[in-house]
C-alpha positions in Angstrom: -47.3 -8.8 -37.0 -47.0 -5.0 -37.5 -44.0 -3.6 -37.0 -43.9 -1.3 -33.4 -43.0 2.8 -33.0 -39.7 3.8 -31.5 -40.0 7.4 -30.2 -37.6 9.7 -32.2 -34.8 11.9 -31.1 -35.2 15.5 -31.8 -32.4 17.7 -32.3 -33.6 20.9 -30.9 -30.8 22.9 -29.3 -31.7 26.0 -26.8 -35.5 27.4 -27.6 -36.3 30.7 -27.1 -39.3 31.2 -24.6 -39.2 27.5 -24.5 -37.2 26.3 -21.7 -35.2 23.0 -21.2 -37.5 21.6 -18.6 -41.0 22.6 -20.7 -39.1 20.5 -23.6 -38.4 17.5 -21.9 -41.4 17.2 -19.9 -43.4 17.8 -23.3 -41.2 15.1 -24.9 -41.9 12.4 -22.0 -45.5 13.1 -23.1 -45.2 12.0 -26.5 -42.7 9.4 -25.6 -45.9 8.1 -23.6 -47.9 7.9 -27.3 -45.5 6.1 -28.7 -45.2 3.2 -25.9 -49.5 3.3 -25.6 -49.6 3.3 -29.6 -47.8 0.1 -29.3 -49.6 -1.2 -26.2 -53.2 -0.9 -27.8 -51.1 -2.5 -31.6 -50.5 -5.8 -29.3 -54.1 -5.3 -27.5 -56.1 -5.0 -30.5 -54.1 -7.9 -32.3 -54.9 -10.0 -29.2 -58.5 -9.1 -28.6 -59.2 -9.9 -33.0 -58.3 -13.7 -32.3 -61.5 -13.8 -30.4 -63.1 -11.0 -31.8 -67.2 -11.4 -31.3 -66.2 -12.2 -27.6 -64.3 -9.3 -27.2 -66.5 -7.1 -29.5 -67.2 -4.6 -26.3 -63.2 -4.4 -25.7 -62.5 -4.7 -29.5 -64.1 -1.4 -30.2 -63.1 0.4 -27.2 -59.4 -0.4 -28.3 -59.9 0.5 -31.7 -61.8 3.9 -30.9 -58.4 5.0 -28.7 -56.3 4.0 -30.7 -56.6 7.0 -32.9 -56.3 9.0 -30.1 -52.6 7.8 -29.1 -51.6 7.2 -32.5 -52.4 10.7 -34.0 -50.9 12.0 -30.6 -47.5 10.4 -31.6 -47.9 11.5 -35.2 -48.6 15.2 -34.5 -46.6 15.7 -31.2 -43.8 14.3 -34.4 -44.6 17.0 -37.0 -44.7 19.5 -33.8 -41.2 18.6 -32.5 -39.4 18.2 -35.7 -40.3 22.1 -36.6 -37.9 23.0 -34.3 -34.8 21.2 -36.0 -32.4 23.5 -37.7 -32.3 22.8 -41.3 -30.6 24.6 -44.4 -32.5 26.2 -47.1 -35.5 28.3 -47.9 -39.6 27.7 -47.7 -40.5 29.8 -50.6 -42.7 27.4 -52.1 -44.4 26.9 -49.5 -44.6 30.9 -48.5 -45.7 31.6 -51.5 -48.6 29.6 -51.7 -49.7 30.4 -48.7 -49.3 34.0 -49.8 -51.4 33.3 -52.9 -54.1 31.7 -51.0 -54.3 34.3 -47.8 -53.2 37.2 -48.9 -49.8 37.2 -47.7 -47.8 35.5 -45.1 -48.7 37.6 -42.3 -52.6 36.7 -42.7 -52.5 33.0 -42.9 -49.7 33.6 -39.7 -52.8 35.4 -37.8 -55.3 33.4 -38.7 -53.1 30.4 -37.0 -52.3 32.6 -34.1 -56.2 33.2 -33.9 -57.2 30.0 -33.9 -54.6 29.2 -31.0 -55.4 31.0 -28.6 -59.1 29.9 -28.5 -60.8 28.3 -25.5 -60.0 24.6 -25.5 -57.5 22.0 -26.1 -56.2 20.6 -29.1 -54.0 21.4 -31.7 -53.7 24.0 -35.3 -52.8 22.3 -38.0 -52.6 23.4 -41.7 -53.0 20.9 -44.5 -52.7 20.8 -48.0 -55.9 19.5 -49.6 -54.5 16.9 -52.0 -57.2 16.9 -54.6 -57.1 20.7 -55.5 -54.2 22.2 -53.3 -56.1 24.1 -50.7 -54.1 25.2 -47.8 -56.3 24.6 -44.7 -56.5 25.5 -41.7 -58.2 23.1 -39.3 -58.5 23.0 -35.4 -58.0 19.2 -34.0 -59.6 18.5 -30.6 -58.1 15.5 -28.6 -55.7 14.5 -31.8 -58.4 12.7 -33.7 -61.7 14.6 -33.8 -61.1 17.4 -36.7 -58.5 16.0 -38.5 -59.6 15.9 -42.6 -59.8 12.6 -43.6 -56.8 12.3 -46.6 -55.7 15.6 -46.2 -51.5 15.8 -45.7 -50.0 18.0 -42.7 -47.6 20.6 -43.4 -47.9 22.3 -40.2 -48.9 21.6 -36.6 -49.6 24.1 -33.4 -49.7 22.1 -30.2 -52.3 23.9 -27.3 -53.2 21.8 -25.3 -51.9 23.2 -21.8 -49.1 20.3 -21.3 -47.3 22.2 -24.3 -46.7 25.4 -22.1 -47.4 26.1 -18.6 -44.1 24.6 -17.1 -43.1 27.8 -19.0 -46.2 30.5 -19.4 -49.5 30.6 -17.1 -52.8 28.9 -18.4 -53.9 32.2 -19.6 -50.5 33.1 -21.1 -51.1 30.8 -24.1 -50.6 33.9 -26.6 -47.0 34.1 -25.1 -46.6 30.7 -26.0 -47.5 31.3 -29.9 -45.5 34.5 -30.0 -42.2 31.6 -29.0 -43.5 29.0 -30.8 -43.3 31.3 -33.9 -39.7 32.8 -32.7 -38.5 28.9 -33.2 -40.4 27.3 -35.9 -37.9 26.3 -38.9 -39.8 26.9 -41.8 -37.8 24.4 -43.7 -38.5 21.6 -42.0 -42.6 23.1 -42.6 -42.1 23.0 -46.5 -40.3 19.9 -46.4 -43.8 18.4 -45.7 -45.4 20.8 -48.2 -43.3 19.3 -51.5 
């Protein structure tokens, strides 16, 4: 049997722009990923025992599970960029330098792509077969992602990750905290 997800603890302290309750209330979101990630494990497992009479249920289950389980996975990489960490991301700086320009372009590229119509997430991936730094926009956690392609960075913008704190059309305030608390360590970390 596989093994199930716990939901982790995030040591985040006080957020600028990011309040206490817009925190928590984001976290019980992801906690909820974690518990249906587990759910639709047991389902599916259940459902394959009699798998050409559940075929119509099989798939169903199998198609949402991507959803849930790359929920819990990003909402993960999102929360554990606000950690405080020691040390430095030049590494990972500088080949984003290399690639865009500098730091500040790849940075407004990102905070482009946020603040686009629609839900869903930024992410930037390294492409492991030549080193590519990618941007990529991911719509409902699993349509977008690049298949093999390992994240280094994640944006969330879908509406649940702000508006306890900013308006529905204030999600360019949100970007501008976001980027006041991300810990670039904890970025690079993923990068090496």
């Amino acid at each position: 049997m596989k093994q199930s997800y716990t939901a982790k603890t995030f040591t985040l302290g006080a957020l600028e722009g990011l309040s206490e309750t817009q925190i928590s209330e984001h976290l019980k979101l992801y906690a909820g990923y974690v518990k249906n990630t587990n759910a639709l494990m047991e389902k599916i497992a259940a459902h394959k025992q009699n798998a050409e009479a559940m075929a119509i249920e099989l798939s169903e289950l199998t198609r949402r599970f991507g959803f849930e389980f790359n929920g819990m996975r990003l909402h993960e990489y999102y929360f554990s960029q606000f950690e405080k960490s020691e040390g430095s991301a030049d590494k990972l700086k500088m080949a984003l330098e290399s690639q865009y320009g500098s730091f500040d372009a790849w940075k407004n590229e990102v905070s482009a792509m946020a603040v686009m119509r629609g839900i869903g997430w930024v992410l930037t991936v390294v492409d492991e077969t030549n080193g590519n730094l990618l941007n990529v926009w991911v719509s409902d956690h699993e349509l977008g992602q690049l298949g093999g392609q390992k994240v280094v960075f994640a944006l969330d913008v879908w509406e649940h990750a702000y508006t306890v704190d900013y308006k529905p059309t204030e999600r360019a305030k949100y970007v501008e905290a976001f980027w006041k608390n991300l810990n670039w360590q904890k970025v690079e970390e993923r990068y090496l």
